[in-house]
C-alpha beads as a LAMMPS data file, in Angstrom:
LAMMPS data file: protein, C-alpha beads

105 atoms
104 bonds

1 atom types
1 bond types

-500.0 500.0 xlo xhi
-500.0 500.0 ylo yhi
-500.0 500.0 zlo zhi

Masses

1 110.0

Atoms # bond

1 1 1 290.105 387.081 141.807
2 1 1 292.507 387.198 138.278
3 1 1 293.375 384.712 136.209
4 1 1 296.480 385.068 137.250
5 1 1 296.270 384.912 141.249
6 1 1 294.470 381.520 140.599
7 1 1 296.658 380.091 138.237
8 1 1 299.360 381.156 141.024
9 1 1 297.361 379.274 143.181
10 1 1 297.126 375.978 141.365
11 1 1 300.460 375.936 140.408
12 1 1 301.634 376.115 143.894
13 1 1 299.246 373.710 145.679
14 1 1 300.488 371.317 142.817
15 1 1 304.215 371.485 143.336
16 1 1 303.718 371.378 147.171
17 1 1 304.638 368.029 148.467
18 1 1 303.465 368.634 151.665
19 1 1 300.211 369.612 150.910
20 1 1 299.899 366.500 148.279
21 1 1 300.512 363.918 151.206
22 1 1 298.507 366.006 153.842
23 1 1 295.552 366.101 151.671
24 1 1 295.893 362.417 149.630
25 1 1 292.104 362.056 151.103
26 1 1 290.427 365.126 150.446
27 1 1 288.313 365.290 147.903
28 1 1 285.944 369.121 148.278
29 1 1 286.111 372.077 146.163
30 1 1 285.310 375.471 147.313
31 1 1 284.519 379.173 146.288
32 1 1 287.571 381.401 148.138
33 1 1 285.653 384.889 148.876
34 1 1 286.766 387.806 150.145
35 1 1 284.035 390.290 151.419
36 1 1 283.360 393.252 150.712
37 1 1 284.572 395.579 153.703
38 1 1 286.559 399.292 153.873
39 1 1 287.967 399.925 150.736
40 1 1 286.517 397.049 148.494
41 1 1 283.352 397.397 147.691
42 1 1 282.616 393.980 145.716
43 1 1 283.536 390.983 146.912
44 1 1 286.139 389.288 145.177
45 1 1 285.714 385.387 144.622
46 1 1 287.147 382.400 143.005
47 1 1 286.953 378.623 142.512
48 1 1 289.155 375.932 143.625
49 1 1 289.221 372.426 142.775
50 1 1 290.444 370.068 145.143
51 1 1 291.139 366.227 145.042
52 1 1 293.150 363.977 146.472
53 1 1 296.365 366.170 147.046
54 1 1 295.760 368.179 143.874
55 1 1 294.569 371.425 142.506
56 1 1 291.993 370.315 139.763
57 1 1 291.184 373.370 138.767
58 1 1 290.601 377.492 139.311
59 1 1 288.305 379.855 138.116
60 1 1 286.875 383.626 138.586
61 1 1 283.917 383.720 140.086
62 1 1 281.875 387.032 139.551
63 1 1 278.487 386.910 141.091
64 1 1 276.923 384.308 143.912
65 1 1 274.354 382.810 141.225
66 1 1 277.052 381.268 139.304
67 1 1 277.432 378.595 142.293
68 1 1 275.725 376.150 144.195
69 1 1 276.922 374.932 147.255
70 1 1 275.782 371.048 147.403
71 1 1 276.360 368.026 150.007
72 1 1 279.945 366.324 149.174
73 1 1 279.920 364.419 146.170
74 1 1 277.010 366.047 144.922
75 1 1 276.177 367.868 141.723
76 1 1 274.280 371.297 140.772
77 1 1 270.316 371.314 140.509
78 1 1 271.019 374.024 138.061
79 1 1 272.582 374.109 134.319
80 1 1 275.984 376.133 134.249
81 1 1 276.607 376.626 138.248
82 1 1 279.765 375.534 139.751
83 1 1 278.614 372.790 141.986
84 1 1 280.904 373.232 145.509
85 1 1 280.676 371.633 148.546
86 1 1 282.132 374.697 150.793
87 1 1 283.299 378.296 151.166
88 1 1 285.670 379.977 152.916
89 1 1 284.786 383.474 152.911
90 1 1 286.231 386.577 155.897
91 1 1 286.697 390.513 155.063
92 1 1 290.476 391.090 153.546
93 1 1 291.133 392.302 156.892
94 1 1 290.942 389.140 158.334
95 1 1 292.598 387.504 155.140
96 1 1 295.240 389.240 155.666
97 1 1 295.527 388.969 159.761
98 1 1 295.556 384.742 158.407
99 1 1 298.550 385.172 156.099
100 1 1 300.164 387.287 158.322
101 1 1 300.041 384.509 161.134
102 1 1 297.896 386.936 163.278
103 1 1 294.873 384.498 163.267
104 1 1 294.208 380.834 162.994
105 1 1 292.741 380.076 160.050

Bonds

1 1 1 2
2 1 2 3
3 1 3 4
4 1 4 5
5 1 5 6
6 1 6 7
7 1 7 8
8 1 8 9
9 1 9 10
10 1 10 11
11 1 11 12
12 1 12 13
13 1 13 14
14 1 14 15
15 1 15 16
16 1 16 17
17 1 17 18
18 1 18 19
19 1 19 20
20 1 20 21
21 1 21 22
22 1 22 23
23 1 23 24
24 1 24 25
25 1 25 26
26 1 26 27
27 1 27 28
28 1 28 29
29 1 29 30
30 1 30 31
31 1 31 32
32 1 32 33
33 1 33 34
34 1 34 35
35 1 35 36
36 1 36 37
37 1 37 38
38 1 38 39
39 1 39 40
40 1 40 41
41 1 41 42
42 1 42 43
43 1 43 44
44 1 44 45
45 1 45 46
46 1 46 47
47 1 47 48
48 1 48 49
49 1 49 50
50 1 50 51
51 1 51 52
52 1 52 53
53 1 53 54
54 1 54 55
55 1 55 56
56 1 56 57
57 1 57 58
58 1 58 59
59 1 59 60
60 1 60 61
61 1 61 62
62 1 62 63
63 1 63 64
64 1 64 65
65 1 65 66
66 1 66 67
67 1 67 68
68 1 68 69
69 1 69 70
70 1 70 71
71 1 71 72
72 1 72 73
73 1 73 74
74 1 74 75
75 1 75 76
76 1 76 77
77 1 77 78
78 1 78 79
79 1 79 80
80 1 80 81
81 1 81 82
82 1 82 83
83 1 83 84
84 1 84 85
85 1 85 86
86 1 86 87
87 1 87 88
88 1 88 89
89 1 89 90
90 1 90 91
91 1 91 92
92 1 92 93
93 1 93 94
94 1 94 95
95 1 95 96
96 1 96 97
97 1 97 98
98 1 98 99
99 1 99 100
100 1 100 101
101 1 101 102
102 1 102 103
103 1 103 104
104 1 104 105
């Protein structure tokens, strides 16, 4: 994922109200992957921080060794990984079938 589809991203899970009161408890970040399928050959990933309501931060994420997917609260075994506690990862097909309001996400 860019810089710039990230930044996008945090900028507009900060200014949305309704997400900061729906998700004043939630404290998880994640790696946001889209596999590889038809035309993309690579998946395409990213980091987002979540807590409490609020982006915390975004990154590019180019290859699976640079996280480490850990129980909540919990830190990486490993210098220099992105400690995350989930990931949400379908095809782009299926991405886009969600943000079309096709599928459920």
């Amino acid at each position: 994922m860019s810089d710039e589809w990230l930044n996008l991203y945090e900028t507009a899970l900060n200014k949305n109200e309704a997400y900061a009161k729906a998700a004043d408890w939630w404290t998880g970040d994640f790696i946001f992957i889209v596999k590889a399928s038809g035309s993309l050959d690579h998946d395409i990933m990213g980091f987002i921080g979540l807590t409490h309501g609020k982006c915390t931060g975004v990154k590019p994420i180019v290859s699976e060794s640079e996280f480490e997917i850990v129980p909540p609260g919990g830190s990486s075994s490993s210098p220099g990984k992105t400690a995350v506690e989930y990931t949400y990862e379908a095809t782009q097909d299926t991405w886009i079938s969600i943000i079309k309001g096709e599928l459920d996400p």
